[in-house]
N, C-alpha and C positions, 0 to 999 in steps of 0.2 A: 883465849880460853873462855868457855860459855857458863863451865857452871863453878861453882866455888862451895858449894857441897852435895851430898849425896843420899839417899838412906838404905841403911841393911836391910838384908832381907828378915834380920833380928828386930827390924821400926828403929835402928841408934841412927843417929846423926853423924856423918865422916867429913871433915872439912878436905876440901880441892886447891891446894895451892900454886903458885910459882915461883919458885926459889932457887937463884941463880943460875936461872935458866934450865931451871927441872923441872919436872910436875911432879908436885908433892901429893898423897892421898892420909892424911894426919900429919905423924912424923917416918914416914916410908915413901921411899921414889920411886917413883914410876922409870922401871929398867928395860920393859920391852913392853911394846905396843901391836894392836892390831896381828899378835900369834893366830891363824885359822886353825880352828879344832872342828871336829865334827859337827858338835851339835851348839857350835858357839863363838866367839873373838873374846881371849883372853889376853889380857894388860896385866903383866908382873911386875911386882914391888917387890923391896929387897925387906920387908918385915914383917912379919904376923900380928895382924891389927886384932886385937881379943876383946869381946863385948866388953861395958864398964859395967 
């Protein structure tokens, strides 16, 4: 895995984890990857990350 955090499009700081063999994006896992959508590649988590 390359990065271990990220930043919103809000400037917040998201940490990037691994955890038992999941990729974590805070505390929400990463449940599907590389989805093709029209205008982009969406990666679903199973939670709604809300600015602090």
């Amino acid at each position: 895995m390359g990065l271990d955090k990220a930043k919103t499009v809000q400037g917040q700081e998201i940490m990037i984890t691994k955890k038992d063999g999941k990729v974590m994006v805070d505390n929400a896992t990463v449940v599907a990857t590389d989805v093709k959508a029209k205008n982009g590649v969406i990666h679903v988590i199973d939670a709604v990350i809300m600015p602090k």
